[in-house]
C-alpha positions in Angstrom: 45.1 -38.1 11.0 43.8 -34.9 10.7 42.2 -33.6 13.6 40.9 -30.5 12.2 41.2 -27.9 9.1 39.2 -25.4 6.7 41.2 -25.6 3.3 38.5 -27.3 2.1 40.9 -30.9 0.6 43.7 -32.5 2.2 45.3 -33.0 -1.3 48.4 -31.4 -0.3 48.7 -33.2 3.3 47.8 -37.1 1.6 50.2 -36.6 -1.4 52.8 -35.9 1.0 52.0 -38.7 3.9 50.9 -41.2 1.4 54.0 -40.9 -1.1 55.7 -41.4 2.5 54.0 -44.7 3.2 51.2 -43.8 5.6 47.9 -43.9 5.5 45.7 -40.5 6.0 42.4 -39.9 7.5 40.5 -36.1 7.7 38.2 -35.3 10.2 36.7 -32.3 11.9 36.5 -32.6 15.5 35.5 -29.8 17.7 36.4 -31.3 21.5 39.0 -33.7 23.0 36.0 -36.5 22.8 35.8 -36.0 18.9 39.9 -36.1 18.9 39.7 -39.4 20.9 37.1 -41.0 18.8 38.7 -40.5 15.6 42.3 -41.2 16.7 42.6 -44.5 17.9 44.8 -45.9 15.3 46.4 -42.5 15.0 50.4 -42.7 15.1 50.5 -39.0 14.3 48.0 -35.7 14.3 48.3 -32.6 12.2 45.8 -30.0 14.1 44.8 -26.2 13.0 42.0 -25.5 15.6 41.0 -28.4 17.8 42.6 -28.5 21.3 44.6 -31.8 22.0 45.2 -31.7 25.9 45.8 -34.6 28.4 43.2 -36.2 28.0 43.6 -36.8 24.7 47.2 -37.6 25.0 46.1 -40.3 27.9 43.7 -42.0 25.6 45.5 -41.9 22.2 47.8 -45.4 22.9 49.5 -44.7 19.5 50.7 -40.9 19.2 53.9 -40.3 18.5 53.5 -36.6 17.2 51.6 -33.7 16.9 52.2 -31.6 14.2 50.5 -28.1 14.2 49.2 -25.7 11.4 50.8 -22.6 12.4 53.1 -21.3 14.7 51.1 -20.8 18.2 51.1 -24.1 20.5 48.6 -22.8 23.2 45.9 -25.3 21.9 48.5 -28.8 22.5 49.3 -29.6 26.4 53.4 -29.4 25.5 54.2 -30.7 29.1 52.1 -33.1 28.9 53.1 -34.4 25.4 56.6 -34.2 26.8 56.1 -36.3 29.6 54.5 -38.8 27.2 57.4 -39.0 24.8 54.8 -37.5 22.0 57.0 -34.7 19.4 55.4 -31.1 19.4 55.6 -29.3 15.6 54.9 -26.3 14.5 55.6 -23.8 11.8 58.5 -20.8 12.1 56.5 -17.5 12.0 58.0 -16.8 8.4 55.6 -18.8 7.0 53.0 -16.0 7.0 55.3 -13.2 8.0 54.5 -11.1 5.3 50.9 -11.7 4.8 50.6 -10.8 8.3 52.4 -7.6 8.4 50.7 -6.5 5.5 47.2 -7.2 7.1 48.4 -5.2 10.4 48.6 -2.2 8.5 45.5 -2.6 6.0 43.6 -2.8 9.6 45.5 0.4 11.1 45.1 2.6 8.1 41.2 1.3 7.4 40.4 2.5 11.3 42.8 5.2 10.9 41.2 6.7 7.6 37.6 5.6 8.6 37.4 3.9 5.7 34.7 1.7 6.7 32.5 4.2 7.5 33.0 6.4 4.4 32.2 3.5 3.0 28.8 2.5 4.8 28.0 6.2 4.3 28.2 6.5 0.8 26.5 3.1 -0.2 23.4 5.0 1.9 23.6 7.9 -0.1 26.2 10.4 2.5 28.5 12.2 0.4 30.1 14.3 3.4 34.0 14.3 4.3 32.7 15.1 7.6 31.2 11.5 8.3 34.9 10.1 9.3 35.2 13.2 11.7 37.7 13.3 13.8 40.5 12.3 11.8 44.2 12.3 12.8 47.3 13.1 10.5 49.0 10.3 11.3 52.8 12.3 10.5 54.3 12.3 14.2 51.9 10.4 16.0 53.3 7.4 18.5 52.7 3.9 16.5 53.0 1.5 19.0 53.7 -2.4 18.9 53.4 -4.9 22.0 56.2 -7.6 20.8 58.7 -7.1 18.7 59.2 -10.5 17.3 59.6 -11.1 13.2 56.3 -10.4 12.3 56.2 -7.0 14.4 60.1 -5.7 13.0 58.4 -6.6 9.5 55.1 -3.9 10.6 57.1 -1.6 12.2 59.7 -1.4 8.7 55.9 -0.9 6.8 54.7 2.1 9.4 57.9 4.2 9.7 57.4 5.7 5.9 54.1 7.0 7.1 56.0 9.7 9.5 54.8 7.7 12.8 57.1 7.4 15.5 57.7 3.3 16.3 57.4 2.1 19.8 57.8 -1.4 21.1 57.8 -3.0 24.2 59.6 -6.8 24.4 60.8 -7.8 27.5 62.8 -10.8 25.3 64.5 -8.4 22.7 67.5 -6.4 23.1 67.0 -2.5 23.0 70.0 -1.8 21.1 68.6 -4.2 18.6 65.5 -1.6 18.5 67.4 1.1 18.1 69.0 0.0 15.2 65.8 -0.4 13.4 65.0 3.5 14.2 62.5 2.3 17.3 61.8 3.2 20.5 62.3 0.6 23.4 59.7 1.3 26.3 58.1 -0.5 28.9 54.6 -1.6 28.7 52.7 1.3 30.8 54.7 3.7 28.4 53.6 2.2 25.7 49.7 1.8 26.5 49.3 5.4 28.1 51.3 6.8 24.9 50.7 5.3 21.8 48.2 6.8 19.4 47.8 3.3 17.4 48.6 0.5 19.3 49.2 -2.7 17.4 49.6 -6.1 19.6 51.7 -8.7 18.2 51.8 -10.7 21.1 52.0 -14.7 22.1 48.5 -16.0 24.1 50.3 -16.9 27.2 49.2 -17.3 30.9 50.5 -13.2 31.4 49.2 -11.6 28.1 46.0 -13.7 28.2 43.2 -10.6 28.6 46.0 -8.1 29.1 43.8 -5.3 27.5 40.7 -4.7 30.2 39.1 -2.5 31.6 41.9 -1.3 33.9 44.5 -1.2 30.8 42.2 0.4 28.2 41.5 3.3 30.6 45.3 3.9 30.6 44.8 4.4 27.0 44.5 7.7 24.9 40.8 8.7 24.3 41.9 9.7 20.5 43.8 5.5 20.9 42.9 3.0 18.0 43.8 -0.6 19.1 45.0 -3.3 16.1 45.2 -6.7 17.1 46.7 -9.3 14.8 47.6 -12.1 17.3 45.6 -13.7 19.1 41.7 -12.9 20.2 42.0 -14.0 24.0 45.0 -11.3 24.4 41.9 -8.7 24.6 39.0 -9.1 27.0 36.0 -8.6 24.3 33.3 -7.3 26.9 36.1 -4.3 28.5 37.0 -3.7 24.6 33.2 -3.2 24.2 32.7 -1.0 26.9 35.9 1.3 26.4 34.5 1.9 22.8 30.5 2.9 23.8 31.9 4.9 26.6 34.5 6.9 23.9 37.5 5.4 26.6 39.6 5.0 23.5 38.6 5.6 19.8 38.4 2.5 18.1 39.2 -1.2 17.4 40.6 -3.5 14.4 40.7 -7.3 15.8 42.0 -10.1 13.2 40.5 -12.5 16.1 37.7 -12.1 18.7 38.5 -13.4 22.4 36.1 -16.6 21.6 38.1 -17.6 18.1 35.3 -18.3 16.6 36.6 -21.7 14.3 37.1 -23.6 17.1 33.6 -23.8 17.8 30.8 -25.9 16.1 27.8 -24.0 15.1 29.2 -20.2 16.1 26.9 -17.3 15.7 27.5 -14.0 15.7 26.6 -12.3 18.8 29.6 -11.2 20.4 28.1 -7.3 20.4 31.9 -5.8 19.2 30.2 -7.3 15.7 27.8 -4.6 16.1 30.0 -1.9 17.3 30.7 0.9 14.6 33.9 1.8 16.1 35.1 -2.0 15.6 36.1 -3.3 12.6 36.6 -7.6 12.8 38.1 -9.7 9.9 38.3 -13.6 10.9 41.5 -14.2 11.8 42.7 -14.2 8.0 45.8 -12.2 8.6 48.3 -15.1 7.9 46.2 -16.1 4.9 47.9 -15.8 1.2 47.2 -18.9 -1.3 51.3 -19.4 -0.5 51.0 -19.1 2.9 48.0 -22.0 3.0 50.3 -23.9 0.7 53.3 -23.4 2.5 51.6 -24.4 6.1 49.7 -27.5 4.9 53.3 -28.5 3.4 55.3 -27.7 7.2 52.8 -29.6 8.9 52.2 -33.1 7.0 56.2 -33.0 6.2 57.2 -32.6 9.9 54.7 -35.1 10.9 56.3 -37.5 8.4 60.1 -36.9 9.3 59.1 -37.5 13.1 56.9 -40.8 11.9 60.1 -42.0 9.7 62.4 -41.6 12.8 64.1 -38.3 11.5 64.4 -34.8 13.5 62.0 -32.5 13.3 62.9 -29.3 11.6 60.9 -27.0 14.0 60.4 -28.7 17.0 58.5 -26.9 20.0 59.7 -29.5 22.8 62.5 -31.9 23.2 62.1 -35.4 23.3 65.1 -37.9 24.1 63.6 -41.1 22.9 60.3 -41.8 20.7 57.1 -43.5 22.5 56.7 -47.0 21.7 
């Protein structure tokens, strides 16, 4: 089954389970309840937003794997699915690599430029070059990234023909390996208290989970413009807010907000960064390309098949010795 998704058909996903010999139901649950309800006869799930934890797990008798739309696992209880005998998927970050990249710097150089304002501006009838005052040349100033995975060596090789000078802080990458790509290995306080643009590229895990608050924005630069194209939860919403009306740091671009909006039901729009000037939010559309969609839809229903016909995985996220029966 389908626990959840927002591509609108599940064409893609029954021509490949169905031509596979399974049958395929599409739902939309919002909760572990809704998951339980609709997955009773479920051998496999393929899941974009809605959380499958132990509960779940402990009351779907039949699951055998859970396959996920995208590359981030935080929403499936791994250990729990592991200790269950139930196959974790998901989807290499290449999948979206580009598309994401590409979106980290649209969102730096739109808060960079002041493009939305200009914009707003104009549309009112302000023809001044002074409405985006101050800005920055960005030639020489410290471009920082927190992660240097794929997707971040993909933005930092897009920032460095702007003139900026590429910092990244990864614990889990070698700093030779940095080096070789012309960037800077620091550690983390470095980076915060000394990058001009700092874009996060992080996982959401237990330690990065609201690792930008209050205390760690006021380590930032005042003149500081903060991209985020991972995941919303990584910044506290509420210290972002405050940093911004109190001028701590200059400005914002968030691909996510902390609440991820999709994985509620009836979500409105009062989170008040929506009405900050200094913010600018797009809704977590980073990864999204007509390929990519295709692409993702085509990972997730094909691993859920291989695992459901007894073959290997081809991006497994935990190991599992013997199948549940």
């Amino acid at each position: 089954m389908i626990a959840d998704s927002d591509f609108g058909d599940v064409k893609i996903e029954r021509a490949i389970v169905e031509d596979a010999g399974f049958r395929l139901t599409a739902h939309q649950c919002k909760s572990e309840q809704d998951v339980i309800a609709a997955g009773q006869d479920a051998d496999g799930i393929l899941t974009q937003y809605a959380h499958i934890g132990a509960t779940a797990m402990d009351n779907l008798p039949r699951l055998r794997v859970i396959s996920r739309y995208g590359t981030g696992v935080d929403i499936v209880d791994v250990d729990q699915a592991t200790r269950l005998g139930i196959q974790v998927t998901n989807a290499p970050n290449d999948w979206c690599a580009d598309e994401v990249a590409d979106h980290a710097i649209a969102l730096w150089l739109t808060a960079a430029r002041k493009i939305v304002q200009y914009d707003a501006a104009t549309r009112h009838g302000e023809w001044r070059w002074q409405t985006g005052q101050p800005i920055w040349r960005l030639r020489g100033r410290v471009f920082g990234l927190l992660g240097y995975g794929a997707i971040a060596r993909l933005i930092a090789a897009r920032a460095q023909p702007f003139g900026v000078d590429v910092w990244a802080c990864d614990p889990f990458v070698d700093a030779h390996q940095m080096r070789a790509d012309r960037v800077r290995p620091v550690e983390l306080d470095e980076l915060i208290s000394q990058s001009d643009y700092l874009t996060i590229q992080a996982p959401l895990t237990s330690q990065t989970r609201h690792l930008f608050n209050d205390t760690t924005l006021a380590r930032m630069k005042p003149t500081a413009i903060l991209v985020n194209t991972a995941r919303g939860p990584i910044v506290e919403d509420s210290a972002l807010d405050r940093a911004l009306q109190r001028r701590v740091i200059a400005g914002a671009a968030l691909d996510d907000l902390e609440e991820e909006p999709a994985k509620h039901r009836g979500w409105t729009p009062d989170n008040p960064l929506l009405r900050n000037p200094h913010v600018i939010v797009t809704p977590h559309a980073a990864y999204y390309s007509e390929e990519s969609i295709q692409a993702i839809r085509t990972i997730a229903a094909t691993e859920a098949v291989r695992v459901l016909s007894g073959l290997p995985p081809r991006s497994p996220v935990n190991h599992i010795d013997h199948g549940r029966t």
